[in-house]
N, C-alpha and C positions, 0 to 999 in steps of 0.2 A: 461176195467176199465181205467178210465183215470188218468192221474198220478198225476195229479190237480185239486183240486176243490174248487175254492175262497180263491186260494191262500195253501190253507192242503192239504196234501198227501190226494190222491184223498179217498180211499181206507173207509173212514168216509161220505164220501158222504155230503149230507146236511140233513140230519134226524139230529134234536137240543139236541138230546141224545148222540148221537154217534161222533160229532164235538165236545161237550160241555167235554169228556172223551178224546178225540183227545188234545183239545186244556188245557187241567187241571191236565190229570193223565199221560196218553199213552208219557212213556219214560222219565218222570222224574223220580229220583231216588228216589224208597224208603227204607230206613233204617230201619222204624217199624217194627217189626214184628206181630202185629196184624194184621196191612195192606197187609202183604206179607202173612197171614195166609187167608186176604178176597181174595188174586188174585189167589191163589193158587187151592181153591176152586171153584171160578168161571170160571178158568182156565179149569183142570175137568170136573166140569159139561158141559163148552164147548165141549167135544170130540166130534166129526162126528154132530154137530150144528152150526148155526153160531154165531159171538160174539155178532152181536146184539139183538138176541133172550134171550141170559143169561144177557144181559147188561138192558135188557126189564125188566126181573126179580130180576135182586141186591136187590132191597128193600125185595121182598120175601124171596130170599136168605139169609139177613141181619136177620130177621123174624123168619127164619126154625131152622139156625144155631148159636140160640146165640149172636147175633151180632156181629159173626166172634170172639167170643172167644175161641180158642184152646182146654183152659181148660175143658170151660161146655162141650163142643162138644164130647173130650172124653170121659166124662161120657155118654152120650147118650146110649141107650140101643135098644134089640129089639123090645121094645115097641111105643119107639122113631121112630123107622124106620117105623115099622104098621102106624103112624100115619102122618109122612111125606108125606108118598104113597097118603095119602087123602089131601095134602094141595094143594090149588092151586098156588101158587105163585113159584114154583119151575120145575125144569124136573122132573116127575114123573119114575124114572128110581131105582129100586132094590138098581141094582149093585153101581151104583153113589152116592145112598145116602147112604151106608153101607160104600164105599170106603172113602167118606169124615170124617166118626167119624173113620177109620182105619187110615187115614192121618193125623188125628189132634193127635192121639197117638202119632205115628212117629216123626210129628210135634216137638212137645213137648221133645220129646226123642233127638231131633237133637237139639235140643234148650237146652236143660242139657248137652250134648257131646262137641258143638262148643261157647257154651254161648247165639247165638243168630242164629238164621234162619238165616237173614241176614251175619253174621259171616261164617257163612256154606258155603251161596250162594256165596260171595267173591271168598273161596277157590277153587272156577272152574277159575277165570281169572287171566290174566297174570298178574302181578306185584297188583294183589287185587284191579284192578281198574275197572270202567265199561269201554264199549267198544264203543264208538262215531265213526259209521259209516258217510260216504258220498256219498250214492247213487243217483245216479241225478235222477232214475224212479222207479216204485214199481217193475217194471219184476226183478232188481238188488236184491232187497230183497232175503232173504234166508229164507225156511222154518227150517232150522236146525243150527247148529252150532258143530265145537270141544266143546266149552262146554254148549252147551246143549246138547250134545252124552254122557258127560263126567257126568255130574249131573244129567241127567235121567236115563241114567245107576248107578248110585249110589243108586240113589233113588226108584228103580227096586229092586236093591239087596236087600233094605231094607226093602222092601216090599210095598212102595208107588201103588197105583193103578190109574189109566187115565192120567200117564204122562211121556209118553213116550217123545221123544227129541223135536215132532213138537209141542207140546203142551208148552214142558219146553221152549222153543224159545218163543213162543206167551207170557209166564210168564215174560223171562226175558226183551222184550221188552216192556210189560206193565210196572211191574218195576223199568225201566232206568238202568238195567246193560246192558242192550243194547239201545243202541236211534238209532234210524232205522226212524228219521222223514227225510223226503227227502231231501238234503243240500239248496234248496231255498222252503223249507215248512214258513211256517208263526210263527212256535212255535220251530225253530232250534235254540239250544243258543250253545254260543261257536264255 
């Protein structure tokens, strides 16, 4: 893969979906926590997929789940889930979609313990700030991190399911607690 492409970490390629999320979302910070309750989710349903397969699907996901409200979500039932299995706009996977109304409890739970998802997500870096790398090529990138080891294991204990550390890394750089855009990418600020 090439470490460049028109100027972006190459890594988005030119499909006008996947540049369009590169160049909008990917590593800027967000504070919401609805937003962090949509990444967190599509995150997930990414495990052992690629991102642009679930990034194909958002709108469906947006669709399945409420439009990424935490709250409905947790309501969801097994009836909910019978009928997900039949939707097409989604991964059709059991466990993922049981795992997502299990998370949006949790969710929620972290969100009454810390005040805010966002709040939570803070308390893994150093001095509560995001973490602005400078890697000049994609091979430098990291699939993991101290804390994405340190908040997936948290979030393990608590019973979170599909996010383990490579996954929480993929989260935090979506994000922006991490900016992992290449140091002469086109969308590096600061």
């Amino acid at each position: 893969m090439q470490d460049f492409v028109n100027g972006r970490c190459g890594w988005c390629g030119t499909d006008e979906l996947y540049v369009k999320y590169h160049d909008q979302e990917w590593g800027n910070l967000v504070t919401d926590d609805k937003t962090l309750f949509e990444f967190l989710v599509l995150e997930s349903a990414q495990a052992g997929l690629s991102w642009i397969t679930i990034l194909k699907k958002r709108e469906g996901y947006r669709k399945a789940f409420c439009d990424f409200d935490a709250e409905q979500v947790a309501q969801m039932t097994d009836e909910d889930v019978e009928r997900l299995m039949h939707f097409d706009g989604i991964v059709k996977n059991r466990l993922k979609i049981k795992s997502t109304i299990t998370n949006a409890r949790l969710f929620l739970a972290i969100q009454k313990e810390f005040g805010s998802f966002y709040e939570y997500t803070l308390s893994f870096f150093p001095d509560r700030k995001p973490i602005i790398n400078t890697f000049q090529s994609l091979s430098e990138i990291p699939v993991s991190s101290p804390e994405s080891d340190a908040m997936s294991k948290d979030m393990k204990k608590r019973g979170f399911k599909f996010f383990g550390s490579t996954i929480c890394y993929a989260h935090l750089q979506a994000a922006g607690f991490v900016n992992d855009h290449l140091a002469d990418c086109i969308c590096r600020k600061g």
